[in-house]
Each structure stands twice: as structure tokens, then as C-alpha cells.
LOLUM-980734 format. One record per residue (C-alpha): residue number from 0; x, y, z. Coordinates in steps of 0.25 Angstrom, whole numbers. Layout:
residues N
<rec pos="NUM" px="X" py="Y" pz="Z"/>
...
END
This chain:
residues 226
<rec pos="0" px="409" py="-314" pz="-379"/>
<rec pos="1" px="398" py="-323" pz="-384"/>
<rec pos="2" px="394" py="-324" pz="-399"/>
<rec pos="3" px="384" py="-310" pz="-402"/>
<rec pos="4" px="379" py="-315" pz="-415"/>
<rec pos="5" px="370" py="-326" pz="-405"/>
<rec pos="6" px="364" py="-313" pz="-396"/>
<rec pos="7" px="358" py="-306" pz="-409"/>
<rec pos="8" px="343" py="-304" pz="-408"/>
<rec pos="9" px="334" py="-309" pz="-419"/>
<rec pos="10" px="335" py="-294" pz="-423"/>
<rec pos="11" px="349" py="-291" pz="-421"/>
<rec pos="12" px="349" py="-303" pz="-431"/>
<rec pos="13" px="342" py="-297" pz="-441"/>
<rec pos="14" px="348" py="-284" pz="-439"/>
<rec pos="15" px="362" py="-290" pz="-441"/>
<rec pos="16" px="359" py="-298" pz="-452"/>
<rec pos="17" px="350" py="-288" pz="-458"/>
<rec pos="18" px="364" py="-278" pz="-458"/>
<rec pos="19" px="372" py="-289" pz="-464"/>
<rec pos="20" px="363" py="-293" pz="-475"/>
<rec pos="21" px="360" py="-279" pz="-479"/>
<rec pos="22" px="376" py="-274" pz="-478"/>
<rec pos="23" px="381" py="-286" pz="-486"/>
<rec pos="24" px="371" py="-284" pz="-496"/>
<rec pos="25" px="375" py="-270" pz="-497"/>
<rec pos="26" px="390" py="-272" pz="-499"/>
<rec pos="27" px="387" py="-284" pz="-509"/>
<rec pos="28" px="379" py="-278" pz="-519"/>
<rec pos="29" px="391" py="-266" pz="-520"/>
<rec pos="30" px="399" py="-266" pz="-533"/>
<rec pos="31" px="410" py="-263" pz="-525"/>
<rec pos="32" px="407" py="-276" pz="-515"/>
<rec pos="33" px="419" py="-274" pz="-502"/>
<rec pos="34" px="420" py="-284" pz="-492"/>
<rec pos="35" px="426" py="-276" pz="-482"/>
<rec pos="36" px="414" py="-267" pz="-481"/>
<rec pos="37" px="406" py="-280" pz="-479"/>
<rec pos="38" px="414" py="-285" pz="-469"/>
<rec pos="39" px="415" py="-273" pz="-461"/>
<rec pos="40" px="400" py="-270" pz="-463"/>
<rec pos="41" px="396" py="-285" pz="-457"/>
<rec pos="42" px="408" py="-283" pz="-445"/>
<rec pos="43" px="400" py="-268" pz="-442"/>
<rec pos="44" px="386" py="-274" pz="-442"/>
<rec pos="45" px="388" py="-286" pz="-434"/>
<rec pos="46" px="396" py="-276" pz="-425"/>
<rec pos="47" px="384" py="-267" pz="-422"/>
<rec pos="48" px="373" py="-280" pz="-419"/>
<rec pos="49" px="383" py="-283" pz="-409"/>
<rec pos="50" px="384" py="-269" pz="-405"/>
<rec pos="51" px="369" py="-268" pz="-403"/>
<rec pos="52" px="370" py="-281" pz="-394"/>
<rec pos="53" px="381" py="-274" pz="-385"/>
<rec pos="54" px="389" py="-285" pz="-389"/>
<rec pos="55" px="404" py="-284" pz="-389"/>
<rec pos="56" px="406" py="-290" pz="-402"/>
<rec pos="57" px="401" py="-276" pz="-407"/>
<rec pos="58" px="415" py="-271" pz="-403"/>
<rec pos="59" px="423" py="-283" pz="-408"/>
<rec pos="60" px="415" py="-280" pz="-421"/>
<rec pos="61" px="417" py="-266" pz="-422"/>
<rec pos="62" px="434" py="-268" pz="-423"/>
<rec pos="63" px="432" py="-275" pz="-435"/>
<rec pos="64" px="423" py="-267" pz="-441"/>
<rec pos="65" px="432" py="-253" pz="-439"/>
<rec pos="66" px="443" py="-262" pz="-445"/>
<rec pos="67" px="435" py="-265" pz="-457"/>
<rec pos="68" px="429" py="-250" pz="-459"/>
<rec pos="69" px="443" py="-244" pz="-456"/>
<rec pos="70" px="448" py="-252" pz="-469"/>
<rec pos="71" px="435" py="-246" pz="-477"/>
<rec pos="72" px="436" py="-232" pz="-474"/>
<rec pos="73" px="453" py="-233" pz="-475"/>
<rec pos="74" px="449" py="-236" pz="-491"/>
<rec pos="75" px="437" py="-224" pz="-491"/>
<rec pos="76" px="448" py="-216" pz="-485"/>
<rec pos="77" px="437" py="-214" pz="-474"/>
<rec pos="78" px="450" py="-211" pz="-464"/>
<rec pos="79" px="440" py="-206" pz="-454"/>
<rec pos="80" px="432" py="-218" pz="-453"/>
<rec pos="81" px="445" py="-228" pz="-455"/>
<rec pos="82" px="453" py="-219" pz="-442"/>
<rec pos="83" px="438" py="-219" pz="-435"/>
<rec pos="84" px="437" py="-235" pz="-436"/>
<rec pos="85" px="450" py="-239" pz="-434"/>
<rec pos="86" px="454" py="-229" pz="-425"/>
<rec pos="87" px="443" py="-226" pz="-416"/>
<rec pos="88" px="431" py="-235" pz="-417"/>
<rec pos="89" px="438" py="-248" pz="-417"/>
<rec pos="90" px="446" py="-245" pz="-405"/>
<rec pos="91" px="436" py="-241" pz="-398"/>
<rec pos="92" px="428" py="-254" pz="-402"/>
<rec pos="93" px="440" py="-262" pz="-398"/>
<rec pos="94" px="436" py="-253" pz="-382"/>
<rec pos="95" px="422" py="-254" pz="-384"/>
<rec pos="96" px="423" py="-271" pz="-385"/>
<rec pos="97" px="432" py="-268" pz="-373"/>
<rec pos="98" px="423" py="-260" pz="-363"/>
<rec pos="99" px="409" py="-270" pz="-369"/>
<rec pos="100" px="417" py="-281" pz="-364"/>
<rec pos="101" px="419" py="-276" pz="-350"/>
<rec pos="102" px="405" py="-269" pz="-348"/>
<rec pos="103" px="395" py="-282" pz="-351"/>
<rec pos="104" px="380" py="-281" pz="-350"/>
<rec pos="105" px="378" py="-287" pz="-336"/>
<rec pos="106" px="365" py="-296" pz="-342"/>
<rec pos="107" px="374" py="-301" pz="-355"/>
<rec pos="108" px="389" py="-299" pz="-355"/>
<rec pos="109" px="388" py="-300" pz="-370"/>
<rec pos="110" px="382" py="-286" pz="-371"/>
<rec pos="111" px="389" py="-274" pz="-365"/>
<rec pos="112" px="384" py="-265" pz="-355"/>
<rec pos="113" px="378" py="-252" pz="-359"/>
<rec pos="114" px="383" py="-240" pz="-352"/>
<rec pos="115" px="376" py="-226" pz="-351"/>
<rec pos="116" px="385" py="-213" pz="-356"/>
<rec pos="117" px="387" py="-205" pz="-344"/>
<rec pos="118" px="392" py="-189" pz="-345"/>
<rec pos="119" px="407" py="-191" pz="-344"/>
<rec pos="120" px="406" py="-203" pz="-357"/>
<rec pos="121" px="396" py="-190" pz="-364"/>
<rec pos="122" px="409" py="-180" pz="-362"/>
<rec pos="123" px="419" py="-190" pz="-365"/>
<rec pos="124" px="412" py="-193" pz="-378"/>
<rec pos="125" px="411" py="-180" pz="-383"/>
<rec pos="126" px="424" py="-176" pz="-379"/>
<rec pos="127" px="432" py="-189" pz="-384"/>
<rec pos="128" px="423" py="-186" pz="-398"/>
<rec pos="129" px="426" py="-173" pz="-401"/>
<rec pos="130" px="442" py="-176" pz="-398"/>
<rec pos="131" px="440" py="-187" pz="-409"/>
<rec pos="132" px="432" py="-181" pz="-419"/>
<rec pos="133" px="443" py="-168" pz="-419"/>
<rec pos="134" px="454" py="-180" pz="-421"/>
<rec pos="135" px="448" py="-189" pz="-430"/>
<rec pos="136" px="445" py="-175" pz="-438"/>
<rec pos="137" px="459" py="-173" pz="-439"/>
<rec pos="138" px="463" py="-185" pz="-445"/>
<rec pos="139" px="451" py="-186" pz="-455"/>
<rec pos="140" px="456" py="-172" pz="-461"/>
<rec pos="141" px="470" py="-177" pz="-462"/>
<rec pos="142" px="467" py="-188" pz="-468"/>
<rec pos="143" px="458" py="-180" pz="-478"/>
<rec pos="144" px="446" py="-191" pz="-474"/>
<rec pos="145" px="434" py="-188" pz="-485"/>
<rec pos="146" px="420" py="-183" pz="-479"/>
<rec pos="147" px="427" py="-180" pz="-466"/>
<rec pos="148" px="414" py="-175" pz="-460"/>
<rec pos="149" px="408" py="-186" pz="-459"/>
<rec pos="150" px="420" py="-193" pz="-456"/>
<rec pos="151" px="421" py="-184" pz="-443"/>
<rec pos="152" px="408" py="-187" pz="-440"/>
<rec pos="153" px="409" py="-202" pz="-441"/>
<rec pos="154" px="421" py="-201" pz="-431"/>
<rec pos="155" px="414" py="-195" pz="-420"/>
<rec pos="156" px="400" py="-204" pz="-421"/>
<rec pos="157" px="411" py="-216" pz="-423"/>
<rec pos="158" px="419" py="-213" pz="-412"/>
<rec pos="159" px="405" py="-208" pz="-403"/>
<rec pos="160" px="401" py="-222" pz="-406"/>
<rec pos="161" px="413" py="-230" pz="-403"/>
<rec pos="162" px="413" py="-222" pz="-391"/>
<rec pos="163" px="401" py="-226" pz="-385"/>
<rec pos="164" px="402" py="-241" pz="-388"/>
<rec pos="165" px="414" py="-240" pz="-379"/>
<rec pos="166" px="405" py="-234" pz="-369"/>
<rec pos="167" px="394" py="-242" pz="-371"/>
<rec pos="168" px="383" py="-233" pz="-373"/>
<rec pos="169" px="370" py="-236" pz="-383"/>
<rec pos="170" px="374" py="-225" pz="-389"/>
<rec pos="171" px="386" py="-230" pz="-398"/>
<rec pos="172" px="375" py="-234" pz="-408"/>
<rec pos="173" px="369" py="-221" pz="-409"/>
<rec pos="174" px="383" py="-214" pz="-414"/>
<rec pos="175" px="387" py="-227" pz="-422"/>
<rec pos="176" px="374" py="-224" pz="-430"/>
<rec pos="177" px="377" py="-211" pz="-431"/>
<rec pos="178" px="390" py="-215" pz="-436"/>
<rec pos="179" px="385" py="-223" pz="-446"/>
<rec pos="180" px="377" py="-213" pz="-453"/>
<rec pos="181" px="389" py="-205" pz="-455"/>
<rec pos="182" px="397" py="-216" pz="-461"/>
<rec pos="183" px="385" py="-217" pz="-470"/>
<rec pos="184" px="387" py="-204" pz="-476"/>
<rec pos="185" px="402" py="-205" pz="-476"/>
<rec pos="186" px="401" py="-219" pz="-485"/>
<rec pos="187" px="392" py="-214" pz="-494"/>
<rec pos="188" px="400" py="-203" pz="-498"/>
<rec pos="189" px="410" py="-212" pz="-498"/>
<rec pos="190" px="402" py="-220" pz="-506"/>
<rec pos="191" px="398" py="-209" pz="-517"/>
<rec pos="192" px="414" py="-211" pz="-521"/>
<rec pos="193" px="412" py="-225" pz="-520"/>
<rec pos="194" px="400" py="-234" pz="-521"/>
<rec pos="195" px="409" py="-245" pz="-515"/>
<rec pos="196" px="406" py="-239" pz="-501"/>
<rec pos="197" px="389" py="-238" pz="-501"/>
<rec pos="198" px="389" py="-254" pz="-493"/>
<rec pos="199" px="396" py="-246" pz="-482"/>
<rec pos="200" px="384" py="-237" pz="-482"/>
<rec pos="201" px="375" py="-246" pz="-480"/>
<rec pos="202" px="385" py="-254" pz="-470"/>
<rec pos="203" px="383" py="-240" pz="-461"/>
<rec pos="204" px="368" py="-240" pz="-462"/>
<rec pos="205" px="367" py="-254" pz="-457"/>
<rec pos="206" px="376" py="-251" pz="-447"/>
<rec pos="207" px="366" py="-237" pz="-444"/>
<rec pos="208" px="354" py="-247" pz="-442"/>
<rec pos="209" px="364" py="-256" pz="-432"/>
<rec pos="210" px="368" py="-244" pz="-426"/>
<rec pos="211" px="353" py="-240" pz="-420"/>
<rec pos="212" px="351" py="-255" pz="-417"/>
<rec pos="213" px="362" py="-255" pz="-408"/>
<rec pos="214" px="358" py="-243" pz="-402"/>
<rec pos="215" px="343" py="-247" pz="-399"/>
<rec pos="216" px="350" py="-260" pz="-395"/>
<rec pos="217" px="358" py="-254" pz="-385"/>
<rec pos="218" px="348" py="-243" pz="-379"/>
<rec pos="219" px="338" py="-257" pz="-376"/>
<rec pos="220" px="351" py="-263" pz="-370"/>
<rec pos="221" px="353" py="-251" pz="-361"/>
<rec pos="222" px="340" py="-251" pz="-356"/>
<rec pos="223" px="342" py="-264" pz="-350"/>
<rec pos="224" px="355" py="-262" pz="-346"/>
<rec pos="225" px="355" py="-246" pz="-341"/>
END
């Protein structure tokens, strides 16, 4: 795997330092500064510029990042979020680096082959996402998880996404930003109890923007490739 920080364009550049400078100045200028926020917001937005890129690294990324956010929601006692993270979307991260690294682009080996959603991955999907919204429910009510609506809804967009990923589809973006605008909403409730917790508003809405890049990224790579 070569070094994907080289195969930036000038405004995946910009982009990804524009999303750094505005997420460090965010969790800086807190009264509450946390460095683990930082950290995991910096891991996440270098993960989706190399996501947008089709580039393995996304994945590699992505581990570290449910890792870090795990930890963050565990203290917000965001369970749903933690169990989705470290239970769901960074095993499936860990799969999606797998199946990138066996399906290569055949003009760059650097970037992974785009492949089309056929009628038997749309059946699959929605079965395998209803079985895990009805068990992820479960454990949220038993573990009493606050504003457990919207941490249903952020399992089934998370798991949507991380889903499609793995099967390579343009379409993981699209449900990633859609995820992101739930975990918008549930951080700013969370941050209405605590102020400490507005940077990981802003951290989503970066993400957002990063999101639709990589989508439009991808649709203009599956013309080429499709």
C-alpha cells in the first residue's frame, strides 16, 4: 500500500486541511478542552479523504477511530453508540479493508473496484438491517441508553453504511451522511447537559461535508469504472 496522503488532489487538500483546521479550532477554544475528541475527530476526517480516494487506509483508519469514539460514548453512556462502534462498525471495517484489498481498481491497485448493488445484496440488506435494528433495540432498552430513538436510528444508518463499504457500493456515503445527521442531534442533546460535548457537534458536520465529497467522489469513479 503506497502512502495516500501523496495521491490527494489539490482539493482533496484543501478539503482535508480545511476539516482539520476548522475541527482543531473548534475543540480548542472549548472551556472544556479533551484531547481524545481531537484525536478521534482528526483519525475520522483523514479516514473519510481516503475514503473518498477508494483507498484502503480508509479502513485501516476507521478501527481507530470506532476505538476512540467507543471510549467517548462509554463516558456519555451513549451505549448504543459505544455497542454500535466497537461491535458492529469496526468489525465490519476490519472486513471492508479485507474485501478492498482483494478487489483492486484494474487502472490503479491503490484504489478499490466499485461494484454495483444487485437484487439479492437489496434483500440481503434489508433483511440483515431489520434483524439488527430489533437486537441492537433490545440491548439499548436494557441498558436504559438515553434518547434511544435516535440511538435506534443511528444503528440502522451506521450499520447501512458499514454494510455498503463492505460491498463496495457509492452508496455507503450517502447513509454515512445520513448517519451523521443523527449523531448531530444526539450530541447536542448531549450537549445541552454538557457544553463539553458541542466540538463533537461540529466534528459530525465536518464529517457531513466529507461524507457527500466522498459520495460525489465515488459516483465520478463508477462512471469510469462501471
Amino acid at each position: 500500500m503506497n502512502n495516500p496522503i501523496k495521491e490527494l488532489t489539490k482539493k482533496e487538500w484543501i478539503i482535508w486541511l480545511g476539516s482539520i483546521c476548522i475541527v482543531c479550532i473548534s475543540n480548542l477554544l472549548t472551556t472544556d478542552f479533551d484531547l481524545l475528541t481531537l484525536v478521534a475527530a482528526l483519525v475520522g476526517v483523514t479516514s473519510l479523504i481516503f475514503a473518498a480516494k477508494g483507498n484502503v487506509w480508509a479502513q485501516i483508519l476507521m478501527v481507530i477511530f470506532s476505538i476512540l469514539y467507543g471510549i467517548i460514548s462509554y463516558r456519555f453512556h451513549y451505549w448504543g453508540e459505544m455497542i454500535t462502534y466497537l461491535g458492529m462498525t469496526m468489525p465490519m471495517a476490519i472486513w471492508s479493508m479485507i474485501t478492498w484489498l482483494r478487489n483492486p481498481s484494474g487502472g490503479n491497485g491503490n484504489v478499490v473496484k466499485i461494484q454495483k448493488l444487485n437484487r439479492k445484496h437489496i434483500i440481503g440488506l434489508i433483511i440483515s438491517g431489520v434483524i439488527v435494528t430489533a437486537v441492537f433495540y433490545y440491548i439499548l432498552v436494557v441498558f436504559d441508553t438515553p434518547n434511544i430513538i435516535f440511538s435506534t436510528i443511528s444503528i440502522i444508518t451506521s450499520f447501512l453504511a458499514a454494510a455498503l463499504t463492505m460491498l463496495r457500493s457509492s452508496y455507503y456515503a450517502v447513509w454515512y451522511a445520513a448517519n451523521d445527521i443523527v449523531l448531530i442531534i444526539l450530541w447536542v442533546l448531549a450537549s445541552m447537559k454538557n457544553p463539553a460535548y458541542i466540538p463533537v457537534v461540529v466534528n459530525f458536520g465536518i464529517f457531513f461535508i466529507n461524507d457527500m465529497y466522498g459520495y460525489i467522489s465515488w459516483k465520478r469513479r463508477e462512471r469510469i469504472q462501471l
